[in-house]
C-alpha positions as CSV (number, residue, x, y, z in Angstrom):
1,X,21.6,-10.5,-5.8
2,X,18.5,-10.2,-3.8
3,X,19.2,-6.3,-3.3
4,X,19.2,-6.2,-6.9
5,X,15.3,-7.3,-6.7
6,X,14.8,-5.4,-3.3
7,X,15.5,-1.9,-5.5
8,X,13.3,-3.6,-8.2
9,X,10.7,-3.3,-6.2
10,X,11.5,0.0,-3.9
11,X,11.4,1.5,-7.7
12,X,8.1,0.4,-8.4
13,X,6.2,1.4,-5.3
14,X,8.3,4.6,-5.3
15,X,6.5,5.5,-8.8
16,X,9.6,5.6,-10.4
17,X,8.8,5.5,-14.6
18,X,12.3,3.5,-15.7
19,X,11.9,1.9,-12.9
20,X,7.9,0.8,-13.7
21,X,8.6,0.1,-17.4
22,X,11.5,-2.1,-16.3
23,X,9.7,-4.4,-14.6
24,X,6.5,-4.4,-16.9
25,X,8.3,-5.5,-19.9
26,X,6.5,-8.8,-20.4
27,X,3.7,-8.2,-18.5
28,X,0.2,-8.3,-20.4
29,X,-1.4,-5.3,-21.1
30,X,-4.0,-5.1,-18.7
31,X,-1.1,-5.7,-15.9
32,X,1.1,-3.4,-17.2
33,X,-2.1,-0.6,-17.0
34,X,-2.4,-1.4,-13.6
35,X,1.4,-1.6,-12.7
36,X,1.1,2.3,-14.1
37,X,-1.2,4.1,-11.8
38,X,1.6,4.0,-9.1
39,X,3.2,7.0,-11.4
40,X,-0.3,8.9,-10.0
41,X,0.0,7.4,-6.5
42,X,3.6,6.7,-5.5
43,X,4.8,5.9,-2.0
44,X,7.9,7.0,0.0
45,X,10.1,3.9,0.2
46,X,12.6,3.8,2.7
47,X,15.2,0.7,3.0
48,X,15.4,-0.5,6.5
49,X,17.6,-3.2,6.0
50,X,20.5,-3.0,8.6
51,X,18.6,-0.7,11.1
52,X,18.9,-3.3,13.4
53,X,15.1,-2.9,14.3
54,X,13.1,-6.0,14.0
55,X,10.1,-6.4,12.4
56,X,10.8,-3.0,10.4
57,X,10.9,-5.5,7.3
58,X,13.2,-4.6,4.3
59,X,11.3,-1.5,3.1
60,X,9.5,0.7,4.7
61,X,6.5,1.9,2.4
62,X,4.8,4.9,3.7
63,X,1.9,7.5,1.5
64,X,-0.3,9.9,3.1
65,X,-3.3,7.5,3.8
66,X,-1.1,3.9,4.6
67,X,1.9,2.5,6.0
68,X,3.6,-0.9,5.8
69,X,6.5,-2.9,6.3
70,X,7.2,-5.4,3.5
71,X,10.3,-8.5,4.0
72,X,11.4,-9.1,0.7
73,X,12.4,-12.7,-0.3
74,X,13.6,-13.7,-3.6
75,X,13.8,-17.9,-4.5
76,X,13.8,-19.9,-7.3
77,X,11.8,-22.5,-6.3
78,X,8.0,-21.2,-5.7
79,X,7.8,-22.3,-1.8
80,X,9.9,-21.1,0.9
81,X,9.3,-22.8,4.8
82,X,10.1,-20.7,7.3
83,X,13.3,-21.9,9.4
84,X,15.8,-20.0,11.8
85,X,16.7,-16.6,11.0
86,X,13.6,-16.3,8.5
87,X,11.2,-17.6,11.1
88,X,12.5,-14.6,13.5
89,X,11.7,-12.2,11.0
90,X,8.3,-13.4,10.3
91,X,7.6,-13.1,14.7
92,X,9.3,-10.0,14.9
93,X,7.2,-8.9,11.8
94,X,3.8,-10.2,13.8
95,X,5.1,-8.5,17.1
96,X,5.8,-5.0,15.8
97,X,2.6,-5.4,13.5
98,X,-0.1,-6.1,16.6
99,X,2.4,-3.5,18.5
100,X,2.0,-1.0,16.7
101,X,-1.0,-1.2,14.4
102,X,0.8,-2.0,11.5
103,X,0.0,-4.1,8.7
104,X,3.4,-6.2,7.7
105,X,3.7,-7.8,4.2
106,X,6.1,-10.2,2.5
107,X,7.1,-9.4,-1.3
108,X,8.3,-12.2,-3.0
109,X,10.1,-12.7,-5.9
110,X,9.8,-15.5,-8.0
111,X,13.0,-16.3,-10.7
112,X,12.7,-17.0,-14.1
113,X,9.1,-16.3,-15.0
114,X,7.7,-14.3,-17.0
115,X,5.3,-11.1,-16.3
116,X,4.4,-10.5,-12.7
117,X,7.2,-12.3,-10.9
118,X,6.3,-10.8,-7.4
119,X,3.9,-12.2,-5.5
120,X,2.5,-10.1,-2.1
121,X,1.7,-11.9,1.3
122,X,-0.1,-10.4,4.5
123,X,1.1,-11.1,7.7
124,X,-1.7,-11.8,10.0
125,X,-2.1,-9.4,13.1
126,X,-4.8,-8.4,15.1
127,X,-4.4,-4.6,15.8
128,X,-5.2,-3.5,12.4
129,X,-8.1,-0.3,12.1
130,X,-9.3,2.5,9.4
131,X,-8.1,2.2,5.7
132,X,-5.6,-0.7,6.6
133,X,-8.6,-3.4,8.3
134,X,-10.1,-2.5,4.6
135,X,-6.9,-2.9,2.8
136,X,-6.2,-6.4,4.9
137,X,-9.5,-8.0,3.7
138,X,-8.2,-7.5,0.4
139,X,-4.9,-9.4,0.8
140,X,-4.2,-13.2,0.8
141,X,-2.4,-14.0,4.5
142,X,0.9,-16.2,4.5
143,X,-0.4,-19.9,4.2
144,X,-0.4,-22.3,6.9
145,X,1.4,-26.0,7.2
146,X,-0.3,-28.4,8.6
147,X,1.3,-27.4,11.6
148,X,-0.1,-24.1,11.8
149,X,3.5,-22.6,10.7
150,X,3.3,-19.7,7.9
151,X,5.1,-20.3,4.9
152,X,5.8,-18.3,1.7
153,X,4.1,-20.3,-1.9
154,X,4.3,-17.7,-4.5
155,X,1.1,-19.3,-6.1
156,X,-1.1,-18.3,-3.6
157,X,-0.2,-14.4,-3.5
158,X,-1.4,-11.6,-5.3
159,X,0.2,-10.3,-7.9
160,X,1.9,-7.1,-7.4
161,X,-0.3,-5.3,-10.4
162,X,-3.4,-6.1,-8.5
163,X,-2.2,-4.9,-5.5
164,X,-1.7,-1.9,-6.9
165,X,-4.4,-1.6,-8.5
166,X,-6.2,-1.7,-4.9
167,X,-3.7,0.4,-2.7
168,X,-3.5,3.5,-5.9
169,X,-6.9,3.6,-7.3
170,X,-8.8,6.6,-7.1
171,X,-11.6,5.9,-4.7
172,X,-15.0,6.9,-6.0
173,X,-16.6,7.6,-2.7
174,X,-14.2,9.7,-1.4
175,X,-14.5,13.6,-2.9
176,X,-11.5,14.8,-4.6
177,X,-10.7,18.0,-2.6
178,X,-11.8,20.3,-5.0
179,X,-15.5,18.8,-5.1
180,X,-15.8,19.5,-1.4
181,X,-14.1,22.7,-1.2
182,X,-16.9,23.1,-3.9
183,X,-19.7,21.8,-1.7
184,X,-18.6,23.9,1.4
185,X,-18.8,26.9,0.0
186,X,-22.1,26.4,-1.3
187,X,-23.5,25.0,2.2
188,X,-22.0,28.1,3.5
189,X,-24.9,30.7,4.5
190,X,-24.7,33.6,1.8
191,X,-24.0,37.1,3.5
192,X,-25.7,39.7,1.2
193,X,-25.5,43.4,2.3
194,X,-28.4,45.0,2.6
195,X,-29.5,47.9,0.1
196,X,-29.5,51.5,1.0
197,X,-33.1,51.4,1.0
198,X,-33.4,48.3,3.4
199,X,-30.9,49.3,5.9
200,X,-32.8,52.9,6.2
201,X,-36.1,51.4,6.6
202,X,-34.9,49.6,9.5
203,X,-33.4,52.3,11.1
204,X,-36.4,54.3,10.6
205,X,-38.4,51.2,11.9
206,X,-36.2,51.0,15.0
């Protein structure tokens, strides 16, 4: 069952239309709008699950400018400790994420609700630079116990719309490629040849 919402959401992120309209059914509209502009901005998902790698999460989400693990949990009730096998997942995730610069999240899935059921977590690492120290601002970390342990409480993620809202929007301040092909041209020193007059009367001049 939980591979069946594991390819839920490896359909979404991939920018996959059935896939998208799927999952947006009952979604309001301005979360189904949002849900949409990963058709303009998809991501390469691979599944990782059964690589034997730890801390490669489920899914493996990868686009030209970011890269991210996500675990993938799916529960009925909205709060899920961390315990055992879980709780190695979640080290392994914070290991290989201040190893290697990454920025792990956990997608989860909440059963029988409508709209947005998934719910996205950060995992908190220390290694993080460029577009993905931005990104992390942006992204609600795992919650803490009163013990200091992190635990998964789907009200207290962001929904999966918003996220993509902020990882596929069009950035405003970055030129599109065109506009600075555009500009470097125009910057570019214009080589005129002279005229046949000109180029004589610096000969004669010389």
């Amino acid at each position: 069952m939980s591979s069946q919402y594991e390819r839920e959401l490896r359909h979404v992120l991939a920018g996959i239309p059935a896939g998208v309209e799927a999952v947006i059914r009952s979604c309001s509209v301005e979360e189904k709008e949002r849900m949409r502009m990963v058709l303009k901005r998809p991501f390469l998902v691979v599944r990782a699950a059964g690589s034997g790698i730890e801390g490669s999460g489920d899914l493996l989400v990868l686009r030209g400018d970011i890269c991210f693990p996500i675990e993938v949990k799916t529960t009925k009730p909205r709060k899920l400790y961390l315990s055992g096998r879980t709780l190695d997942q979640y080290n392994a995730l914070v290991y290989e994420g201040d190893r290697c610069g990454l920025m792990p999240l956990y997608a989860h899935r909440l059963k029988g609700v409508r709209g947005d059921s998934w719910r996205i977590f950060r995992v908190e690492t220390s290694t993080l630079r460029g577009n993905l120290g931005v990104l992390a601002r942006r992204i609600p970390s795992l919650p803490r116990t009163r013990n200091g342990r992190a635990f998964i409480d789907w009200e207290q993620g962001m929904p999966l719309n918003e996220f993509i809202e902020i990882v596929c929007q069009q950035d405003a301040s970055s030129p599109s490629l065109g506009f600075l092909q555009g500009r470097i041209e125009f910057e570019q020193p214009q080589i005129t040849k002279p005229s046949v007059i000109e180029e004589l009367l610096r000969r004669r001049s010389a």
